[in-house]
Each structure stands twice: as structure tokens, then as C-alpha cells.
N, C-alpha and C positions, 0 to 999 in steps of 0.2 A: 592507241594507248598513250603516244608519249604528250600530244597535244593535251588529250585529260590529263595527264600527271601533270605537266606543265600549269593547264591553266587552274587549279588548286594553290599556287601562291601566287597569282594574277596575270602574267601571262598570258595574250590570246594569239595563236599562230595557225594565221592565215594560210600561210604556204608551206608544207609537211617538209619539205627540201630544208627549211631554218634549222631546223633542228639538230642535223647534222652539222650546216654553218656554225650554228651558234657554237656546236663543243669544241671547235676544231681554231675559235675565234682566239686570237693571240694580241689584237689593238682594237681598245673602245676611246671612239672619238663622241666625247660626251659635250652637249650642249652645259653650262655654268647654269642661267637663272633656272628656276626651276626645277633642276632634275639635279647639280651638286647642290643648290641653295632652297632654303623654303621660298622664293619666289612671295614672299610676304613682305611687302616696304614698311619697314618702320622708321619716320620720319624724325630728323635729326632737330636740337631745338638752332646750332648755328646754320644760319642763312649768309653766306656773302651777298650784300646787295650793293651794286656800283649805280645807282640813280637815287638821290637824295628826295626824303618823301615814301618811300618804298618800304615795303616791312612782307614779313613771312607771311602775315596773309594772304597780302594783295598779291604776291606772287602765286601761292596757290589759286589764286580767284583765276589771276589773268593766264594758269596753266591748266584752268578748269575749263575756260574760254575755247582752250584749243584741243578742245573732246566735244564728244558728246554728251553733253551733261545731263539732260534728260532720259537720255538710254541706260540699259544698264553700264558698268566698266566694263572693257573690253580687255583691258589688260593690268599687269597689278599696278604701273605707276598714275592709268587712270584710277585705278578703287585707291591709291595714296591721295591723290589731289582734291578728286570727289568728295570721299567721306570725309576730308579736312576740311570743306567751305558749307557754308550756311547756304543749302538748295534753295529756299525761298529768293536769298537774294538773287542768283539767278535770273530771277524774272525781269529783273531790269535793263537786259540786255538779248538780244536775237541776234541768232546766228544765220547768218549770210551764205555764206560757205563754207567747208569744212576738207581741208585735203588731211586724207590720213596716213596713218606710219607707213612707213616702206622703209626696209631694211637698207634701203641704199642710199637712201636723202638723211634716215633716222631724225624723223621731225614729223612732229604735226605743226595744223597752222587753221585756225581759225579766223575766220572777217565775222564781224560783230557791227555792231547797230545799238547803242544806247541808245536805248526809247524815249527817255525822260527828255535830251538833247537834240536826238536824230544824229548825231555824232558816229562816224563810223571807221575803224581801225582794225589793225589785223594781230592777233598773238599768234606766237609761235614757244614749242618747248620742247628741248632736243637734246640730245650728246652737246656738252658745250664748245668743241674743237668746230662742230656745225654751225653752232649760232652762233659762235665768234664770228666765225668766215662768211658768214649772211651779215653782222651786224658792220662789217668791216669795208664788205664791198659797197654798200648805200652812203656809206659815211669815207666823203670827201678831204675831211682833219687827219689827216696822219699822224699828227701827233697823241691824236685822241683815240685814235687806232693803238698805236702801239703801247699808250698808258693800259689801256683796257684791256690787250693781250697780256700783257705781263700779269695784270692784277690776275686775270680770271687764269692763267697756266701757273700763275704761285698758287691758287688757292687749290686748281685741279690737282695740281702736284702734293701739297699738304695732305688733303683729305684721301688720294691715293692710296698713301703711305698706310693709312691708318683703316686701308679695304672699305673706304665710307665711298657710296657711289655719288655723285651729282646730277640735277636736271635745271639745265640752262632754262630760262625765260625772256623772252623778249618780245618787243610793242615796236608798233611803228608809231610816230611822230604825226604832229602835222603838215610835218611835209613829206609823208610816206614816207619816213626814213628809219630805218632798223634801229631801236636802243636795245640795247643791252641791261634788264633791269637788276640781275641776280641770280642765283644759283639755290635750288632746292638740295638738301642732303639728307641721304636715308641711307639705312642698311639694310642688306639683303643676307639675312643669319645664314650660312651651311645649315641643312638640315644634321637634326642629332648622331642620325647613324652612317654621314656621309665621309667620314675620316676613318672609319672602321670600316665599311664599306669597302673604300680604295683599298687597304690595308688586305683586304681580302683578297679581293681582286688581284692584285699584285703577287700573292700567295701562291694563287690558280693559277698562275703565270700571262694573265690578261693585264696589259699595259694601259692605262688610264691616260688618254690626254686631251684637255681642255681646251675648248673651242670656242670664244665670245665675239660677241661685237662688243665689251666692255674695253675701258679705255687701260691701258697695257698695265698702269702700276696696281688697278683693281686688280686683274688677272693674276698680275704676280703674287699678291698680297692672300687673293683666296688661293693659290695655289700652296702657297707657304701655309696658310693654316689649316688643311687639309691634307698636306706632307706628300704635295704630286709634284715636289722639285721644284726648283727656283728658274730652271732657264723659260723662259716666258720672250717671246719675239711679236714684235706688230707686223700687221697686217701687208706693210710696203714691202716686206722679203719675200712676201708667199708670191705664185705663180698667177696668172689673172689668163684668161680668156684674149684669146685672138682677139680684136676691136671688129676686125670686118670680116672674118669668119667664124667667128664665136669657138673655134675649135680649140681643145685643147694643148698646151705645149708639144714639140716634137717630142721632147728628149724629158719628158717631165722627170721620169724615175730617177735619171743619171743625173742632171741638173739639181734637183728639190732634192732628192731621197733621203739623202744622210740629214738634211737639216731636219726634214718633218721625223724622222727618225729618232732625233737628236731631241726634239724640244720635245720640254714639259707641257707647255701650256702655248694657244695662237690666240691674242687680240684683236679688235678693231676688225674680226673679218668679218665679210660678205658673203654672200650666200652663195658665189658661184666660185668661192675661196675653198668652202668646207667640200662642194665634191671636186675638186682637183686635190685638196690634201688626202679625200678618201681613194680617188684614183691613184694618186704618185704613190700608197702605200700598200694598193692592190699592187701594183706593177710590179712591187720588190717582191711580193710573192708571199704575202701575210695575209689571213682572212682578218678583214674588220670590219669592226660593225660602229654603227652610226646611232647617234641617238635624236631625236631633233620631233620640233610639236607646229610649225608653222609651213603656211604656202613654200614658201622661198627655200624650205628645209628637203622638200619632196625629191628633187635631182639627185642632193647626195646619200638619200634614204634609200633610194632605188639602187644607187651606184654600189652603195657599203655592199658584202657579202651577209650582214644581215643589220638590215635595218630596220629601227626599232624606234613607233612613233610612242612618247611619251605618254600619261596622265595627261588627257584634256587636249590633245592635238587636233587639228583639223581636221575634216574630213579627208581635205586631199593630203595631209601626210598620214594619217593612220590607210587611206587605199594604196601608197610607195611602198610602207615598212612592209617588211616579212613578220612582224610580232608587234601587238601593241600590247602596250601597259594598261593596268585598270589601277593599278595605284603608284602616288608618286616615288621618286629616289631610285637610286642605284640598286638598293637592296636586293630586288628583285628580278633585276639584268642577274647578278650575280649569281642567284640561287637558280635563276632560269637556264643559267650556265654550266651548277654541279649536275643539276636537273639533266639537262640535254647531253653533259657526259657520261652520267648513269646510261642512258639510252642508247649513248652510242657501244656503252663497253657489252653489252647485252647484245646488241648487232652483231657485235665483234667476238665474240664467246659462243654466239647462236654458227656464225659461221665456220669458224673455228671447228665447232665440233661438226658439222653437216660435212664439212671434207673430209674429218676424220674418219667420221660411220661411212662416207663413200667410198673414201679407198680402203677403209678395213674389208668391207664387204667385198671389191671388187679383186682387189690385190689376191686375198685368201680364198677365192675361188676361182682366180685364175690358177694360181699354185698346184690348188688344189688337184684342181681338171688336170693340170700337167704333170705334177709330180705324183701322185698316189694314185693306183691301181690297185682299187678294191680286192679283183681276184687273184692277185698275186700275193696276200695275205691269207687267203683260206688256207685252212692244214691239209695235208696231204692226208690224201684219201677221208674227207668228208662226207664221199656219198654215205658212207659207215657208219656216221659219227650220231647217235640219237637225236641231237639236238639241230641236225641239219637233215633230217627226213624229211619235212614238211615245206622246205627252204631250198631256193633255186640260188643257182651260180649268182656271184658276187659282181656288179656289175665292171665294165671295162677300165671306165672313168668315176672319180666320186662328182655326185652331184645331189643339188636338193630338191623336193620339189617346189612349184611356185608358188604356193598357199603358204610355206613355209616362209617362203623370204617375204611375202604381201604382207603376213601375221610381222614380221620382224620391223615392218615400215608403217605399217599403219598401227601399232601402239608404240613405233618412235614417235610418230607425227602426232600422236595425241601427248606425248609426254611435251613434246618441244612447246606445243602451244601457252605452258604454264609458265616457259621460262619470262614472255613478256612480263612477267609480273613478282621477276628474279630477283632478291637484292642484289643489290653492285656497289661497288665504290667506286666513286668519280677521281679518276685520274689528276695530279696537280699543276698538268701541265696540257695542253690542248691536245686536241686526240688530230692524230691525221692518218692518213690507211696506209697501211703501209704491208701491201700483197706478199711480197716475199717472205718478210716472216711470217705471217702469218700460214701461208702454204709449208714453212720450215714447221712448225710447230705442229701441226696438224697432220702430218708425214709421220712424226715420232709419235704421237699417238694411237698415228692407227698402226704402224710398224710394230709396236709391243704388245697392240691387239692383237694382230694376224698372227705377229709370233707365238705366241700363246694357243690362237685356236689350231695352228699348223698340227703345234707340238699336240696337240692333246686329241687331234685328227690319229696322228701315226701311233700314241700310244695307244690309242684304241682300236684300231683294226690289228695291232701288234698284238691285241689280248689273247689269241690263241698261242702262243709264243710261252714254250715254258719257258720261264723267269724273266717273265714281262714286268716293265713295274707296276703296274696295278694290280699283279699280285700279291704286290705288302700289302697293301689294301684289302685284302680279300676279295678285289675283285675282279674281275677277267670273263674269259669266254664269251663275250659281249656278240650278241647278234646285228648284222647288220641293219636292221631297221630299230634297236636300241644306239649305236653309232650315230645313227642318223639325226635321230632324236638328242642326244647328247650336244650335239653339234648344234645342232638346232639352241637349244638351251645355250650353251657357253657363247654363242654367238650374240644373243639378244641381250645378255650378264653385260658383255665387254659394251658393248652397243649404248647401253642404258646408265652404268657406271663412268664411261668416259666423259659423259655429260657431267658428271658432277667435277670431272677433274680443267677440261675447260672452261666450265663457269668460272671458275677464279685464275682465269687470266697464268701472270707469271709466278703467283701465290701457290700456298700447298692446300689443299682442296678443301683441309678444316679452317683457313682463314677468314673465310667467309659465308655466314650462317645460311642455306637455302630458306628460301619460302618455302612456307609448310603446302602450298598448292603447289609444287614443283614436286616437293616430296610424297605428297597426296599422290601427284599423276604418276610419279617416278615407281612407288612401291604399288599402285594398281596393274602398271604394265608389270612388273617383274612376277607379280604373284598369278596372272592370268599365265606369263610364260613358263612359270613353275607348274602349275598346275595343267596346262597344255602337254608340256615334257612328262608328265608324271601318268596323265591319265589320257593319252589317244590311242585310240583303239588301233589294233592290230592290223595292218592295212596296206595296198600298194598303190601310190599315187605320182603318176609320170613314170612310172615303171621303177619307183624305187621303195624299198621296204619301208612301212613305221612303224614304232612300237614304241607307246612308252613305258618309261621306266620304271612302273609301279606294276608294271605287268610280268615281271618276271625276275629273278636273281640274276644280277646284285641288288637290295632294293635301296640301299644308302647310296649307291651310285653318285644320285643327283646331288647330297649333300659333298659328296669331293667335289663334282663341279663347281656349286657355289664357294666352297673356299677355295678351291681351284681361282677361282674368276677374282676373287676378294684379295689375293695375294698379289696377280699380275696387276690390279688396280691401286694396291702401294705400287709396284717397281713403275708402274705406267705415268703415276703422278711423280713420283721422282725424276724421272727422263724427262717431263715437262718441266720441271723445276730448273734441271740441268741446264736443259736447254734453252730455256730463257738464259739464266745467269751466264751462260758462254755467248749469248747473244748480243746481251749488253757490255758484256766484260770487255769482249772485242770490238765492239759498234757494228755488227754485222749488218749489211743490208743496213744501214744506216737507222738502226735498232735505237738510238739514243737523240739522234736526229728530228726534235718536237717542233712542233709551229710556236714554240714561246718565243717574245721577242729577244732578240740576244745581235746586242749592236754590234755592227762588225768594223774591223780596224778603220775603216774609210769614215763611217759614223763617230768612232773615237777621237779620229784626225778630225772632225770637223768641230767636235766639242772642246778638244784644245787645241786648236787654232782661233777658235770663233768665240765661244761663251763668255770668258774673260771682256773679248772687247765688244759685245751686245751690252751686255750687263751693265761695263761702266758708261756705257751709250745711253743707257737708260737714267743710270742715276745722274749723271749731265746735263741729259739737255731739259731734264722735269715729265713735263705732261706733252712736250714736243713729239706728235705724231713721227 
């Protein structure tokens, strides 16, 4: 059931085990394009262009060069480049070779063939910090070197500023030498509901933080207008992979912790960046989940505690994640997150009460077997008494028979199956299991049960007892196989009604409205067990009397049970109440102790020791990797 509720706002999950990750999840480490941004390029009309001759076309042409232009676009900054050039002309030129993106060169490169000429040259279009460093190493002029740097990290730094992203372009020469022709500039909007999203997010106590290979003042800048914090660091501080063992750091968690802890937002990373930050953050003992749509993404998709391939991701990251998307944004991380905490509090309510009905049952007829002897309640000299002619001695021990206790578990088990389909209200802070209260809470439930059926055991084998209290009542004289019966009833009452007081948690039991199929199965059990109490016939089964209650005076009997049962079920949900509140009041069992992120003083010490001098590192040195 929870996978279909789930996938009703898009959601698909693979692996039933997510679902609990996901409610328990306290850090989302979200990919930028695509999933905070519409991943939609709308191209800027300023062009930096450093080769004389050169204009905003010809740069899209010679960055159409280095795609596939005849295929469809592969990705959004091909369908920018593409749909910007006149396809016909195209034909003027053949493509030779073609090396594609890779998240770790981030460049393509084209060799081309003008047909008209036989003229043959190579484009290239990439992160510009890339094609600087290509166009720098081929080019022997140092002095033209370091004009060209300057120009192109003033301009990346400018347009930074202003969250405008850039795509470098570059030609080789006729002497195979890398130029540097200009800079393309587009913006990639935040989707509409991606700053309310976080905003959410944040609420449910799920920590948002931002993962690109975008050049660091981008980062910043979409971090700033989405309101996910300003500290934003590159990619040189994070942890890298052994060189010749590929293995991860020794000490990653103690080393990294506090800083991935600490930042907002990670720049300029690499693909074996994002699962080390998802590893060093498992390590500290946080469920996170991962968000990511490409090859290179699948390591830390697998690695997150739940990994979640985006709208439109690979085959091989949507077979890593544990959940994919069917539509884009955060939106739906998010709701798939109230979602899977509904689920879990349903778990944890179904459990809850399954201990309670266990030990009420087992508790109250261990007692029972121990402390009450049937025939040490019969009156003296009964053989006498009219109503015990027909009626043998009082058994040694109370007990019940087994049809009676089957009857009391197979219409629990038919009511429990409704609760899947319980409202609940999802918790603001990630749910983690936490056994000891829960066994605390579930003690005091059935404790008020038991007490209840004990007491209402002795006052009715007491009914021969003048000035028994059930003879305010007008009732008494009770035979033992009505006892039995009675018991039987108040048993199944407590059994059936506790359930309504566990479903809502540390709440009071009218908090939260049942489903009417819970209430459906809830009042079919109790009216078969009313009517079983009221009308089974006269009879001895396992060697114990039954009789029910419609069969003989008192015949209101069963209606004191039911208020009977309705009275201890206020005081029962009160003691739940209590006992929650003395739970948290005190932190018992580490009662208040949630998976939300909550920095700890060493994370504090690193944000003011460190963010100050990042920050002004940043605004220094520009667009300086």
C-alpha cells in the first residue's frame, strides 16, 4: 500500500526498504540544473567575444560544431545552441569526430571538414575555467595567455554575480592551436515552486544542500535566491578518491564532517565528489538521500540511504536509485517524504498497539490463572442453592476456552488490516525507531487494560457476596459461565478500543479523525463480539461453562460492561497522554532525540572559524577556481 500511495503524486519505488529511509531522511543532497532549476537555457543577448570577426552567431554555429547536430539534443545546452543556428547551413560542414561530455574533461570537441574548402579544424565548448586551460596550454605567448585570462575570469566573475551561467567556445588555428573565440550566456530560471519547496523542506526538518559542477559564484548566487544559505565552497576542499587505490579517505567523517555539515551549497564537483560527501555524511550518522539523473551520478545514488533518480535520468541511474521521479522538482521528494512519514507512523501505531493487545492478553491471564480461584468464591453450601442444581463445582483456576481467545484474534486481525488505510499525520521532524519508548508506551496501555479486566474478573465472581458492588446495579448472582462470557466481552471492548487510542500516537484519541474503513471493521468486530456475548448458547467447552448474557438475569449486565470498557478507555488514553508528556518533558530514552540536522558545536566552531574567511576567498580572487 505505501508504494501505491506514493506513487499517486509521482514517485516510483523500486525498493519497499525506501520508504522507511526516506521518512527517517534528515539531508537532501540535490543536484542544481534540472531538479532546483527548469533546466530550460534561455540565451543571453551579451556575448563576450575575444577574436575580432566573431559575433553571437558564429559562436553558436562553431558550438553546434561540437554536438551532434543532426541527432536529436542530448542535453539542454545542446537544444540552446541547436535551435539557435539555421540547420540548413549545417550542411556545409562534416563532422570527422566527435568526443562527447564527460563530467570530468566537461567539454565536447568536434573535428569538422568544410566541404566547400576541404579545410579541416577542431571546435570545442565547455565550462570556461576548461577551455581557458586548453586554450592556454597550445598558446606559447604568455603574454596573450594572461591578457585572455584576465578578460575571460573578469567576465566569468561579472556574469557570476548576476547567477548568469557561461559556455566557453573555442577553434583551433591553422596551426592547430587553441583560440579562444567567446563566451555564450544563458540563464537557467529556478523552477516556480523551488524556493517554497526548500522552505518546506526545511519545515520537515530535511536539510537541502546543493551539489554542482556549476562555477562556485553561480552556486552562490542560485543558492542566495532560493534562500539555501550563502556559505557555498569549491570543489578543491572536498575529499577526492585515493589516485592508486580509488578508495575512499581513512578518516573521511572526522576530517570533512563538520565542513560538509556546515555548507550550504558544493561547486565545480565531480562525480566521485558527490559520493564521498554522501559517504562522510552517512558516517556521522544521518540518513541522506541523493538526487542525480546521469551515468557518473549512479555510485552516489546507490551510496545515499535513499537514492532518488530524477525526471528523465538514465537507465543506469534510475536502476541505483531506490525511488524515481515521473515528474520534475523537489515538490515531490518532498510530499514523497510527508507521504513515507504517514507510513511510517501507521507502522509505528500498528505496533504499538499489537504489544499492547499482547501483553494485555497475556499479563491478565497469567494473573488471572494465579491469583483467582473460581471455587473459593462459591457460597457456602451451594449444593442448596436453586440456581446451582444443574451446575458443577467452580473450577480450581480461571481460564478460557480456546475458541474464545481465536474469536478475540481473528476479529483483531480483521480490524488491524483497515488500519493500512488509517489517516495519520506526518511527523515535522524525521521519524527514527526508537524501541524503548515505544515498548514504554505500549506497557501502560495494556497495564490499564488488564487492570480493568482483573478488577471486573473479582467483582464478578464476588457477585454472590452480599453487598457486592454490582448490587447497586441490580446485578449479581452471576453464574459461572455468564463470568465467563462477560470476560470474554470486556476483553475484546479493551482489545478493540485501545486501538483507537494508539492510532494517534502522543495525541488524545479525538485528535485525529479514523477512516471510516477502520471504523467500518472496528464496529463489525465489536457488534459480532456483542452479539456472541449476548446470544451463545448454554454450554461447556474445555471443561469451562458458557452462557450468554441474554440468557438469563441480569439482562442489562452487558450494557455495564460496555460503559464499563468506555470509562477505562478515557482513563487508558489519558495514561497515554501522560505518558508521552513525561516522556518528552524529561527526554526519556532519548524521546526527543530526532534524525533532524542539528549542527553540533565542532560544526559551529568550523563555521566561525572558517565561512568568514571562504567567503572573502571568494569575493577576491573572482571566478579563481
Amino acid at each position: 500500500m505505501g508504494p501505491k500511495e506514493l506513487s499517486h503524486d509521482g514517485p516510483i519505488v523500486p525498493r519497499l526498504a525506501a520508504i522507511e529511509d526516506m521518512a527517517g531522511m534528515s539531508i537532501l543532497c540535490s543536484d542544481k540544473t534540472g531538479t532546483l532549476t527548469m533546466n530550460k537555457m534561455v540565451i543571453q543577448e551579451e556575448t563576450p567575444v575575444y577574436k575580432k570577426g566573431e559575433s553571437q552567431y558564429s559562436l553558436l554555429r562553431y558550438a553546434a560544431m561540437a554536438a551532434k547536430w543532426w541527432e536529436p539534443p542530448r542535453d539542454a545546452l545542446d537544444t540552446l545552441t541547436l535551435n539557435a543556428v539555421d540547420m540548413p547551413s549545417m550542411s556545409a560542414v562534416e563532422q570527422l569526430a566527435f568526443l562527447p561530455f564527460d563530467p570530468i574533461v566537461k567539454r565536447t570537441e568536434g573535428t569538422v571538414k568544410e566541404i566547400s574548402t576541404g579545410k579541416i579544424y577542431k571546435t570545442t565548448k565547455g565550462a570556461p575555467h576548461v577551455i581557458l586551460k586548453l586554450v592556454t596550454s597550445t598558446n606559447q605567448n604568455q603574454k596573450a595567455n594572461e591578457a585572455i585570462t584576465a578578460a575571460v575570469e573578469e567576465d566569468v566573475h561579472s556574469f557570476g554575480l548576476r547567477g548568469i551561467r557561461t559556455l566557453a567556445v573555442a577553434k583551433t588555428n591553422d596551426k592547430d592551436q587553441w583560440e579562444f573565440l567567446g563566451m555564450l550566456t544563458f540563464l537557467d530560471p529556478p523552477r516556480p515552486d523551488t524556493k517554497q519547496t526548500i522552505e518546506d523542506s526545511n519545515k520537515y526538518g530535511v536539510a537541502v544542500k546543493m551539489i554542482t559542477g556549476d562555477h562556485l559564484l553561480i552556486a552562490r548566487e542560485t543558492a542566495r535566491v532560493l534562500g539555501m544559505g550563502d556559505y557555498v565552497i569549491d570543489a578543491n576542499k572536498l575529499p577526492v578518491l585515493d589516485p592508486v587505490t580509488e578508495k575512499k579517505p581513512a578518516n573521511l567523517a572526522h576530517d570533512f564532517g563538520d565542513m560538509c555539515l556546515s555548507v550550504d551549497a558544493f561547486s565545480h564537483v565531480f562525480p566521485e565528489q558527490k559520493y564521498l560527501i554522501v559517504e562522510c555524511l552517512r558516517e556521522l550518522g544521518y540518513k541522506v538521500g541523493m538526487t542525480g539523473d546521469g551515468v557518473n551520478d549512479a555510485p552516489a545514488l546507490k551510496r545515499a540511504d535513499v537514492g532518488i533518480a530524477v525526471a528523465g535520468a538514465t537507465d543506469a541511474a534510475r536502476a541505483a536509485a531506490d525511488i524515481v521521479l515521473t515528474q520534475p522538482g523537489l515538490s515531490t521528494v518532498v510530499e514523497g517524504v510527508l507521504i513515507s512519514r504517514r507510513i511510517f507512523v501507521r507502522i509505528s501505531n500498528f505496533l504499538t498497539y499489537r504489544i499492547a493487545a499482547t501483553l494485555q492478553l497475556l499479563v491478565f491471564f497469567f494473573i488471572a490463572i494465579l491469583a483467582f480461584k473460581p471455587v473459593e468464591y462459591m457460597p457456602s453450601g451451594w449444593e442448596t442453592i436453586p440456581e446451582f442444581y444443574d451446575s458443577k463445582e467452580w473450577p480450581e483456576f480461571f481460564k478460557m476456552p480456546v475458541l474464545m481467545l481465536m474469536l478475540i484474534t481473528l476479529l483483531n486481525d480483521g480490524t488491524l488490516i483497515a488500519i493500512g488505510y488509517d489517516n495519520a499525520k506526518a511527523r515535522d521532524t524525521p521519524e527514527k525507531w526508537n524501541l524503548r519508548v515505544m515498548f514504554v508506551v505500549s506497557s501502560m496501555l495494556a497495564a490499564v487494560s488488564c487492570v480493568s479486566s482483573l478488577l471486573l474478573l473479582k467483582v464478578s465472581l464476588q457477585s454472590w457476596q452480599h453487598g457486592n458492588f454490582l448490587r447497586q446495579f441490580e446485578v449479581g448472582r452471576l453464574s459461572y459461565g455468564q463470568i465467563t462470557t462477560a470476560i470474554y466481552l470486556k476483553v475484546s471492548i479493551s482489545d478493540f478500543l485501545t486501538l483507537f487510542s494508539a492510532r494517534t500516537g502522543p495525541d488524545w484519541f479525538f485528535s485525529i479523525a479514523p477512516e471510516w474503513s477502520l471504523i467500518g471493521a472496528a464496529a463489525v468486530a465489536l457488534l459480532v463480539s456483542t452479539i456472541l456475548a449476548l446470544t451463545w448458547p448454554e454450554s461447556t467447552m474445555d471443561d469451562v461453562p458458557i452462557q450468554g448474557l441474554a440468557q438469563g438475569k441480569p439482562y442489562d449486565f452487558i450494557m455495564y460492561i460496555w460503559v464499563y470498557c468506555v470509562a477505562w478507555f478515557f482513563v487508558q488514553d489519558a495514561v497515554k497522554v501522560l505518558t508521552y508528556y513525561l516522556l518528552k518533558t524529561f527526554n526519556v530514552f532519548g524521546f526527543n532525540d530526532t534524525g533532524k540536522l542539528v549542527l553540533p558545536d565542532s560544526a559551529l566552531r568550523y563555521i566561525r572559524d572558517n565561512k568568514a574567511k571562504d567567503l572573502h576567498s571568494i569575493n577576491a580572487s573572482g571566478s579563481r577556481r
